[in-house]
N, C-alpha and C positions, 0 to 999 in steps of 0.2 A: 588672337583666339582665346586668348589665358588670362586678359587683363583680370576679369573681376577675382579670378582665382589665385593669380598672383599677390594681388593688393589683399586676398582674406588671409592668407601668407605670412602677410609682411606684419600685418595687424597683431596675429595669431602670436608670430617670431618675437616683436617686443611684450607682447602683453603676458607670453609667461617667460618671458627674461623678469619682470616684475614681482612674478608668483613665487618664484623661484628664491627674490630678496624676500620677499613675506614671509615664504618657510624658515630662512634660514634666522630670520630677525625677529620671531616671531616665539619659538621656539615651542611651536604646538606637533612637532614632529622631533624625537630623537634623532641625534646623528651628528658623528665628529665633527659636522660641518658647520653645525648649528650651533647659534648663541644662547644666551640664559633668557627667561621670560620675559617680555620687555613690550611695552607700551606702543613703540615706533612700528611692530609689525599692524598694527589698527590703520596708522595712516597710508604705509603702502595696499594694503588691502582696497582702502578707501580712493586711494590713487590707481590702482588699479580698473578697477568699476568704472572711473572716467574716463579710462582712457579706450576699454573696449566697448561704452555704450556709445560716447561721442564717436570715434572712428566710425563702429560700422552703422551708427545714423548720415553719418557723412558719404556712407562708402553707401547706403541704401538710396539716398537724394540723388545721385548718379549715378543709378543704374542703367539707365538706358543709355546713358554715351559710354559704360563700361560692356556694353555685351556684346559677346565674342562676334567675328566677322569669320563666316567661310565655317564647315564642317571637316571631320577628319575624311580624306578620300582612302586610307587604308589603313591597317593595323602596322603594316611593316612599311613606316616611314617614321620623319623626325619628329613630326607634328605628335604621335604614340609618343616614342621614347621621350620627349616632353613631358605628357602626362602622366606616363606610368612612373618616372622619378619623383614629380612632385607626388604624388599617391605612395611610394615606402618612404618617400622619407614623412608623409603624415602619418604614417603607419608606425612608425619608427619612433617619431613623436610622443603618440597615443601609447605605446607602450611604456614609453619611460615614466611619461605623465600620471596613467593605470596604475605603474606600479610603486612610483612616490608617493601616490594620497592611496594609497590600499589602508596601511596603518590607520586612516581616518576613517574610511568606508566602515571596515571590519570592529574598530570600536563605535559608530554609530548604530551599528544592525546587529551586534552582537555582544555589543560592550566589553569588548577585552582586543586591544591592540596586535592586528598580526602584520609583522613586516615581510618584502619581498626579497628574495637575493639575488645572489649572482647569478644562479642557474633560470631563475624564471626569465632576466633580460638578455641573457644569452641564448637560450633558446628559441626569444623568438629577432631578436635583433640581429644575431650573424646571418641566418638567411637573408634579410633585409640588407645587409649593406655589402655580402656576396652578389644581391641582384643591384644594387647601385652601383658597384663596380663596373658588372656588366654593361648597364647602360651608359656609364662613362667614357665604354668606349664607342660605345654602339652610337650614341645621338651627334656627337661632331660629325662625325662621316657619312652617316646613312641622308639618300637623299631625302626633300622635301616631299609631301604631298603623297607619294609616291613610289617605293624603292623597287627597281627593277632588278632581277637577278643578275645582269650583267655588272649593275651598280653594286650589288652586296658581294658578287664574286670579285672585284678589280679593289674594294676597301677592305673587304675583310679577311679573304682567303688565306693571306699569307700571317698576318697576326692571329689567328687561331690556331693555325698549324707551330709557329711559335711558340704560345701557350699552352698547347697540349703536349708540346713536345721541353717545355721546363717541367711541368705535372709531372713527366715522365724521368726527369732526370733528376728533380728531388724524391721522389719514390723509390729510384736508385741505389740515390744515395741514403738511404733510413728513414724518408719521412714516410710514417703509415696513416697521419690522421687523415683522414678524406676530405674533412672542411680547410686544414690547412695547404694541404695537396692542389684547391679547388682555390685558392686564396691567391697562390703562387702563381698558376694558373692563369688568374684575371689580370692580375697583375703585368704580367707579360703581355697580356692580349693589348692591357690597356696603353702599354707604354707603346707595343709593336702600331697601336692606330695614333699615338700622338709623334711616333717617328715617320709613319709613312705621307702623312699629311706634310709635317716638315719641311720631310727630302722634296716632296713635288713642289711645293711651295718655290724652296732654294732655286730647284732648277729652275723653275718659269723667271725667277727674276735673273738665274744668270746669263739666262740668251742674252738678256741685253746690256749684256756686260758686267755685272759685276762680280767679285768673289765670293767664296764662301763665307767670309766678315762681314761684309756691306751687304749681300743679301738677306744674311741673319738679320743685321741691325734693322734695315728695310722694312722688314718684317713686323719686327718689335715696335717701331712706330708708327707705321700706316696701319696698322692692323693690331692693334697693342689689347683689343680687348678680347679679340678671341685668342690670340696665344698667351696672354694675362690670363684668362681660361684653362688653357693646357699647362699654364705653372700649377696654377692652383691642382687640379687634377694630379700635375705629378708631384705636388707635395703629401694629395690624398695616398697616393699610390707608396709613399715614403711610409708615410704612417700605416698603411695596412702591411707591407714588411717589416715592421717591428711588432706589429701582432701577431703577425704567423710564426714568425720565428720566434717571437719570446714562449708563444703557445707549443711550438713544438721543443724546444730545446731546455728549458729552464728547468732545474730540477730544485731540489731541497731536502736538508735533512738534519734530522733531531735527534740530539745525544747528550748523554749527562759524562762528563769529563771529570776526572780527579787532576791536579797540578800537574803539568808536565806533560801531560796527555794531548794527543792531535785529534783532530777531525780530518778527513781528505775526503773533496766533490769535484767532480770537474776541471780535475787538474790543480787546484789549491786545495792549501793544508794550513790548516787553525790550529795553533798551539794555545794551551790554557796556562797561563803564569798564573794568573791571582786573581785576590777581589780586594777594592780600597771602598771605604767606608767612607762619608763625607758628610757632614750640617750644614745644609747650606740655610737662603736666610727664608723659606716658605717651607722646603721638604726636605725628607733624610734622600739621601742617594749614596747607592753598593754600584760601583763603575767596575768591570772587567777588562782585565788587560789580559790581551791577543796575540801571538805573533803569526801575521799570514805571508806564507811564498809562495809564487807558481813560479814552473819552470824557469829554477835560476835568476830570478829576479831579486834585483834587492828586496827586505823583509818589510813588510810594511805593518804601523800597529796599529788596533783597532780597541775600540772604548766603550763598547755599550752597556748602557748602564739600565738600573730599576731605580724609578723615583717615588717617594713615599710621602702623601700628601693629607695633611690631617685631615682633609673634607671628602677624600678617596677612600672609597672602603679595598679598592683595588690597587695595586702601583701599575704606576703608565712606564712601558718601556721607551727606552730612548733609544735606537737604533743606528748601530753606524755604518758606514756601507764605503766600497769605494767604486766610483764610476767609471767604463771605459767607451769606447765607441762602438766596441762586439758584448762585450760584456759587464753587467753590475753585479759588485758582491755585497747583500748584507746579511749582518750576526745580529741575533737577537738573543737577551742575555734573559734566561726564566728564572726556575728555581735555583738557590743556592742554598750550599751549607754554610750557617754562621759562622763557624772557622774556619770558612773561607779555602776550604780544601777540594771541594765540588761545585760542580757549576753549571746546570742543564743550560745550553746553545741551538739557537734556531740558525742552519747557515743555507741560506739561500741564491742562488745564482737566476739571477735573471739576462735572457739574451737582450740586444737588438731594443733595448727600451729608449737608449738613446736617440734613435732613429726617428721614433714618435717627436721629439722636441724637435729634429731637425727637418720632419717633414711638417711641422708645426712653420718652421722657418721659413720655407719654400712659396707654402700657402699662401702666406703675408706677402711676400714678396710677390706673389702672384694677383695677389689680390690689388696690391700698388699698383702694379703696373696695368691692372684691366681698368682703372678707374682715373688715370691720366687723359686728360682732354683729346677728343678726336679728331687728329690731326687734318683729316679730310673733310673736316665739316668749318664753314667761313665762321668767325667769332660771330 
């Protein structure tokens, strides 16, 4: 039913992975990410243009063996949750897209560069990937063509009531933001419909005999690409718990310290020893030395420094941090006194960011495994 939509997708997916090397190699847009003026962004441009006029010439010569078979029979079936996913994540797309070449737009039609932040893509991207969520859990389960209320009540009744009833016990316990309340939420829903598919799964193979190992395994290879499917999902589901939780938890705080002096956030405590001066062989760099403890822990030191670059009108901080699997600490070292007796500190705690890399993990591996040969089909 999606072929041609799928394949303008696919087209769409690499051709601005491309746009994206142009901007960054290009350097007709400011941004940490970016390199210096350069020549090389012409030929990706140039590489570009062939690669989305040739495809959707190609994708246009076969249109007629590409269009859809069969119409949607309801709103509330799979066939919907299919479309409305690919639809926010073009949604989703389009804003990131919108709000990367604004800068260009806005000096085109007004001649003076205006860039976009954080607040414009979060504004309209977290509802967008709160409703992907949703659907994450909603399209594996919900039947075809069709969904009958017997069917939406035996898949989903009891993962909702799951997720409404975590909403309810992080609110409990001190969370008040409502997006991340809502976050927690889907989360559960989504993990409670990639367990209840599972368990039925497991039981149907162990009638005939096997155990809970050998059915799992069973599973993973006759069927490796739709539960390759639900890793990946629940690696998604990894990485939106270290959003909500870095969102709700993470705090931060800015203070000017004389020698000797602490900072205390979140259970750690920054001591200020000093400042060392240094030449190195491009910039000057003023390095701070730290002593951080939490609870009884041995002391750990910490170095951040300011670097001072003769082609910088500014100095770039250097930032040191230390990682944990709940928690990241970093110090950012601002103002100081040249004699080195004061020292403004940015100390930061970030929750649960770890989580992001490791549902980063998951994904991958999830992804390996949906894209292993199908054991059920003859070479």
């Amino acid at each position: 039913m999606l072929k041609l939509w799928n394949l303008s997708l696919i087209i769409l997916t690499f051709g601005l992975t491309l746009f994206g090397t142009f901007l960054t190699r290009s350097g007709i847009i400011g941004s940490v990410h970016a390199f210096t003026q350069g020549s090389i962004g012409v030929f990706f441009l140039a590489f570009l243009a062939l690669v989305l006029v040739g495809s959707f010439s190609l994708l246009a010569s076969r249109m007629e063996r590409l269009r859809g078979q069969g119409e949607l029979d309801s709103v509330v079936s799979r066939e919907s949750a299919f479309l409305l996913n690919n639809l926010l994540l073009v949604a989703a797309t389009f804003t990131v897209f919108f709000g990367t070449v604004f800068p260009l737009l806005s000096e085109a039609v007004r001649g003076t560069k205006v860039s976009v932040g954080a607040p414009f893509f979060n504004l309209v991207n977290i509802p967008i990937f709160l409703g992907l969520l949703f659907l994450m859990g909603v399209g594996p389960l919900i039947a075809w063509r069709r969904a009958s209320p017997d069917n939406l009540r035996r898949n989903f009744l009891k993962p909702v009531l799951a997720g409404v009833v975590a909403a309810a016990a992080f609110r409990i316990l001190g969370v008040g933001n409502a997006i991340v309340l809502t976050a927690f939420g889907l989360v559960i829903f989504v993990a409670g419909t990639i367990l209840l598919d599972y368990v039925r799964a497991v039981r149907a193979r162990r009638r005939s005999g096997d155990d809970w190992g050998a059915a799992t395994w069973g599973l993973l290879r006759r069927q490796n690409r739709r539960y390759g499917g639900f890793v990946v999902h629940l690696g998604i589901l990894v990485i939106a718990l270290g959003v909500a939780g870095s969102q709700a938890w993470s705090s931060e705080t800015e203070t000017t310290l004389t020698k000797g002096q602490s900072v205390e956030l979140g259970g750690y405590r920054v001591r200020f020893d000093g400042l060392e001066a240094s030449e190195e062989s491009n910039h000057f760099k003023v390095t701070g030395a730290f002593t951080m403890t939490n609870d009884g822990r041995a002391p750990a030191m910490l170095h951040p420094a300011r670097k001072f670059y003769p082609q910088e009108q500014t100095p770039i901080a250097a930032v040191d941090y230390r990682l944990g699997l709940m928690k990241d600490v970093y110090l950012v070292l601002g103002d100081f006194a040249r004699d080195g007796s004061q020292a403004t500190v940015k100390l930061k705690i970030n929750w649960m960011v770890s989580w992001l890399w490791i549902g980063g993990l998951v994904l991958t591996l999830g992804g390996a495994l949906a894209i292993l040969p199908d054991r059920r089909r003859p070479a």
